[in-house]
C-alpha positions as CSV (number, residue, x, y, z in Angstrom):
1,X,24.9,-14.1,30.8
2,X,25.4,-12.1,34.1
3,X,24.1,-8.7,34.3
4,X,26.6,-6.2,34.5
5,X,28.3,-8.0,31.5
6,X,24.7,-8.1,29.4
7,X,24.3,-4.3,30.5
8,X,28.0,-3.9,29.2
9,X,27.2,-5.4,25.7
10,X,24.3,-3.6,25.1
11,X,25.8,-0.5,25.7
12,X,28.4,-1.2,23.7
13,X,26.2,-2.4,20.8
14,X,24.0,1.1,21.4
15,X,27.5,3.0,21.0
16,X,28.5,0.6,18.1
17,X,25.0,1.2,16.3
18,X,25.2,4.7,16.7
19,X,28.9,5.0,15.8
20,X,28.0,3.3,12.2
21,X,25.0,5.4,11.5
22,X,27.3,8.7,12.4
23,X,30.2,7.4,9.6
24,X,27.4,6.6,7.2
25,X,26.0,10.5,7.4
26,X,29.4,12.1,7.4
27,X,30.4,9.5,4.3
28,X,28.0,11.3,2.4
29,X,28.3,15.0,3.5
30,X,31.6,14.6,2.2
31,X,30.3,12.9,-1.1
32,X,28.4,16.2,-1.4
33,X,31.2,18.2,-1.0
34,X,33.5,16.0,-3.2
35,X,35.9,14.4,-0.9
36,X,35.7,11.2,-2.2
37,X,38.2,9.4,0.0
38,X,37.2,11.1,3.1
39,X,33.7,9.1,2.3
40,X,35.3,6.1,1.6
41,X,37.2,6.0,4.9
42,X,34.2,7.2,6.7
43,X,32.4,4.3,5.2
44,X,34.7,1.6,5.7
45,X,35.2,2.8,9.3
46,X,31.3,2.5,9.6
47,X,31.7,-0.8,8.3
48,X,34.5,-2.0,10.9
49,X,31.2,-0.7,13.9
50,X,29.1,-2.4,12.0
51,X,31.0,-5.8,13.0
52,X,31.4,-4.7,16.2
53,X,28.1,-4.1,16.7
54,X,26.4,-7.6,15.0
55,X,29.2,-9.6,17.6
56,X,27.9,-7.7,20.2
57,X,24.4,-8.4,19.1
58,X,24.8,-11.9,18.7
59,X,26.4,-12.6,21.8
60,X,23.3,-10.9,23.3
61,X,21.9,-13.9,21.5
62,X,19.0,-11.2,19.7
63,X,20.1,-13.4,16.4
64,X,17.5,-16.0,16.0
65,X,17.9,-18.9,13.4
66,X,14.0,-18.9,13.1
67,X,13.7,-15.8,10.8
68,X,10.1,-14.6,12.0
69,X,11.4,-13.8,15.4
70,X,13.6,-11.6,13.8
71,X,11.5,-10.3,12.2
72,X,8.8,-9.7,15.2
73,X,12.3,-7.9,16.4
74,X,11.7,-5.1,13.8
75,X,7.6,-5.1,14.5
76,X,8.1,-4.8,17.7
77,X,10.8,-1.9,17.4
78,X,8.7,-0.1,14.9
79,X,5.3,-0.8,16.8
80,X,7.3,1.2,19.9
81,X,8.2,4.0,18.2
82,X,4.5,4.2,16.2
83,X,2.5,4.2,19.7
84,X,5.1,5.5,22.1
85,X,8.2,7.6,21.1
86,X,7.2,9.3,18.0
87,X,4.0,10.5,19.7
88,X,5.9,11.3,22.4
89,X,8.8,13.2,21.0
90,X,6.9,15.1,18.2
91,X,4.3,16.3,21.4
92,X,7.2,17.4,23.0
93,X,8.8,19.3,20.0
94,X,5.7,21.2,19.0
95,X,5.1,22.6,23.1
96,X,8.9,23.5,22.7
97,X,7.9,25.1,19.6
98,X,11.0,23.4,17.8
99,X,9.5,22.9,14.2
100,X,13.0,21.0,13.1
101,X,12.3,18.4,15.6
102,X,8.7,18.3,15.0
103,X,9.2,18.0,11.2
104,X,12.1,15.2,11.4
105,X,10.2,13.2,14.2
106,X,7.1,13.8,12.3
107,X,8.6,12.4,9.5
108,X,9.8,9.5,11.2
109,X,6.9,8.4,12.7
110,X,5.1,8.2,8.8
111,X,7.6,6.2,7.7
112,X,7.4,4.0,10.6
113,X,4.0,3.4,10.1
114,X,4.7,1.7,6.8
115,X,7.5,0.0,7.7
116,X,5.7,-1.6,10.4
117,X,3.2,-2.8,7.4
118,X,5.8,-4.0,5.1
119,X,7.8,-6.1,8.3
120,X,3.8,-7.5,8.8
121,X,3.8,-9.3,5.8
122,X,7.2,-9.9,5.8
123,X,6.8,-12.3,9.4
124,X,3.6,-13.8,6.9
125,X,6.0,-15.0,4.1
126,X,9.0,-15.9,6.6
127,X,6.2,-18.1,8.5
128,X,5.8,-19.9,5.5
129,X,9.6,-19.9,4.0
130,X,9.1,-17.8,1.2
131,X,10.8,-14.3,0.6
132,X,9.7,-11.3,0.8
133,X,8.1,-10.1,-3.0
134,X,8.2,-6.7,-3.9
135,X,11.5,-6.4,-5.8
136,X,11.6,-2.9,-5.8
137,X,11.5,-0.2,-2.7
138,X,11.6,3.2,-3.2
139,X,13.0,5.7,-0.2
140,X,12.3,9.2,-0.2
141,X,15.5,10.7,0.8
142,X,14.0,13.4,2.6
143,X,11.6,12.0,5.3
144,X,11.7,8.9,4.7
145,X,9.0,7.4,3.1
146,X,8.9,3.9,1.9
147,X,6.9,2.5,-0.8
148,X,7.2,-0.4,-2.5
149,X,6.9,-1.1,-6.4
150,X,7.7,2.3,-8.0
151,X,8.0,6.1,-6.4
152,X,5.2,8.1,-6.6
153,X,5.5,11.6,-8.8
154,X,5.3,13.4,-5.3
155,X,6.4,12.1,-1.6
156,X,3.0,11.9,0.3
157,X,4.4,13.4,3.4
158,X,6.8,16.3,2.9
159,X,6.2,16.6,-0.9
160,X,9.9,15.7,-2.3
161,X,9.8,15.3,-6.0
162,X,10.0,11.2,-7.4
163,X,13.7,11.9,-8.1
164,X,14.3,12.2,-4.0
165,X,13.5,8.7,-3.9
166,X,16.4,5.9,-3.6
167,X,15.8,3.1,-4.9
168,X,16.9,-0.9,-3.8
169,X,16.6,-3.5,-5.7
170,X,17.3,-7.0,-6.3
């Protein structure tokens, strides 16, 4: 692919990616404030960049049919923003003496640490063909936190009680 057009498409999936993840929070501020159809358009909208965003992907050709490199994808990703960003950004936020920044990015970068774990053993199974195993992974829909199996009584990192966790399941 020439450059300007690979430059081109991964804008566009940037703007696509972000686009989707927008949708998805304003779907459910409007949940919360009981505009039902305004959250389902906002989520099928998010659905439609979605799409847009996976074409874009795959004609960056970032979809591998081996399913560790995707996979190392994701370690890599989370391995960035573990040693790099996070460090980075939450340094920055504390100086500037921004304590929302500096709890979100803080919060963040916890999570990343686990999901970083949980995408190791992942790239394990995938190596070998098998699936992933733990059927159950619990959210905390506050910071973050991941853990798999069941929630704990109390998030670890910003204290939520176990009913802030989400739950996804198979």
């Amino acid at each position: 692919m020439r450059e300007m057009t690979k430059k081109f498409l991964e804008d566009a999936f940037a703007g696509e990616s972000m686009a989707h993840m927008k949708y998805l929070i304003f779907a459910d501020e409007a949940e919360q404030r009981g505009l039902k159809k305004l959250a389902n358009l906002f989520r099928a909208i998010a659905y439609a960049e979605f799409v847009h965003a996976r074409n874009h992907y795959r004609e960056l050709g970032k979809i591998y049919k081996e399913m560790p490199e995707n996979v190392q994808q994701c370690i890599d990703g989370e391995t960035f923003e573990i040693n790099e960003m996070y460090p980075v950004y939450n340094t920055v936020a504390q100086f500037q003496q921004e304590k929302g920044a500096e709890r979100s990015t803080k919060f963040a970068w916890e999570a990343e640490k686990i999901h970083a774990e949980m995408y190791k053993k992942a790239k394990q199974l995938a190596e070998k063909k098998e699936d992933y195993t733990a059927e159950k992974i619990y959210i905390c829909s506050v910071c973050g936190h991941t853990v798999e199996g069941e929630a704990p009584e109390k998030c670890p990192v910003c204290g939520a009680p176990k009913n802030s966790y989400r739950e996804f399941s198979v």
